[in-house]
C-alpha positions in Angstrom: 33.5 175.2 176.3 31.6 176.2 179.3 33.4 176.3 183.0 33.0 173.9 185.4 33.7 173.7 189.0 34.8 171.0 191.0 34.8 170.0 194.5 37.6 168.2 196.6 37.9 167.4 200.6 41.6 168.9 201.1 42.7 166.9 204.2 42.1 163.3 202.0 44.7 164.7 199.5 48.4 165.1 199.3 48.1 167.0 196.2 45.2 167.2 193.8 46.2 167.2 189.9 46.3 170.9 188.5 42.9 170.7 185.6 40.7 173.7 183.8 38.1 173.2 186.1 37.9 175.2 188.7 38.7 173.3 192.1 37.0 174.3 195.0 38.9 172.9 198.4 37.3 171.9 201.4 38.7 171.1 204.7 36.6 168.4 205.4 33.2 167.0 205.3 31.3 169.8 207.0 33.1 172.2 205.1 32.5 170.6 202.2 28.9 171.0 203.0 29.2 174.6 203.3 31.1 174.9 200.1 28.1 173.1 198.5 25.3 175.5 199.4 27.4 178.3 198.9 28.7 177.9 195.0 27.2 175.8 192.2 29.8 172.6 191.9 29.4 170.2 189.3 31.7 167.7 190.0 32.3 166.5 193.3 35.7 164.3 193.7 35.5 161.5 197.2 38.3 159.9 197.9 37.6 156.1 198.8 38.0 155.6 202.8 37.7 153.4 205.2 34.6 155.5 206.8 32.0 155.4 204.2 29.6 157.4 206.5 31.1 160.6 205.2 31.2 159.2 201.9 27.9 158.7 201.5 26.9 161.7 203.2 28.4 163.9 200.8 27.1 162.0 198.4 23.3 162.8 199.3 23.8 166.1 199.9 25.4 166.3 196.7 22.9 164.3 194.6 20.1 166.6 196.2 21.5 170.1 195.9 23.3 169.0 192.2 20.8 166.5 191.1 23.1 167.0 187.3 26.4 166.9 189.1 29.1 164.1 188.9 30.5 162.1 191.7 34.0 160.6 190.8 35.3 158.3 193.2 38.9 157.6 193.6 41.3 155.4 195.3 45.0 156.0 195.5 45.7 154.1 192.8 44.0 156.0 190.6 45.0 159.9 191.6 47.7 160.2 188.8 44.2 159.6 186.5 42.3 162.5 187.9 43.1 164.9 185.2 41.9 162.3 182.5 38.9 161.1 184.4 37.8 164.7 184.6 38.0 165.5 180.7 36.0 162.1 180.4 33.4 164.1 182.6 33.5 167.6 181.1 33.1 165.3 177.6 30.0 164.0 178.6 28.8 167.0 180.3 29.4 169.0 176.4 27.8 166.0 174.8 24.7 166.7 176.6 24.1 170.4 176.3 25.1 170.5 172.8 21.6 170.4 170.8 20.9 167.8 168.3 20.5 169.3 164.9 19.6 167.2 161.9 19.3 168.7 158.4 18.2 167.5 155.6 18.8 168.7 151.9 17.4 166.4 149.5 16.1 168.5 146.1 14.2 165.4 144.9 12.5 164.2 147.6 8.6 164.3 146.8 7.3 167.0 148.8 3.6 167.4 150.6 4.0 171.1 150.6 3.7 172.5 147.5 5.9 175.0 146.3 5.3 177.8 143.9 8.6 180.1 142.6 7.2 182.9 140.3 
């Protein structure tokens, strides 16, 4: 399993969920910023407010600079689910760097190459 970091805005947080990924805290929105173009973040965890201007700024930033990256987007009703949501990303994130490897083994199968044992 490869390691993935994630990023969180502290101050909208009583407590953030202990998960594998690596969290990354920021103090707020411009921090959060700073934490962006200083480490590679792959998930980036908003909180639902009533300001969506901050919201949505960190969600452009974030798009741009991690056009790969996950945005998550919780409410409070859904904090205890964090842990669970995040597997449900790093799953999908696995799913698509895994290569796609189909093999076929079929001794009859009429061949256009021909082959010569001696």
């Amino acid at each position: 399993m490869n390691h993935y970091s994630m990023l969180y805005v502290a101050a909208q947080w009583k407590e953030m969920p202990q998960t594998a990924v690596k969290s990354i805290a920021a103090l707020d929105t411009e921090d959060a910023i700073e934490k962006m173009h200083q480490y590679p973040i792959d998930i980036l965890i908003l909180k639902k407010q009533d300001t969506e201007h901050e919201t949505e700024k960190l969600a452009r930033i974030f798009n741009h600079q991690f056009p790969e990256g996950r945005i998550i987007l919780i409410d409070d009703q859904n904090v205890p689910a964090v842990s669970s949501i995040l597997n449900e990303c790093i799953l999908s994130f696995e799913k698509k760097i895994k290569p796609i490897i189909s093999i076929r083994d079929d001794a009859f199968e009429i061949s256009s190459i021909p082959v010569h044992i001696q």
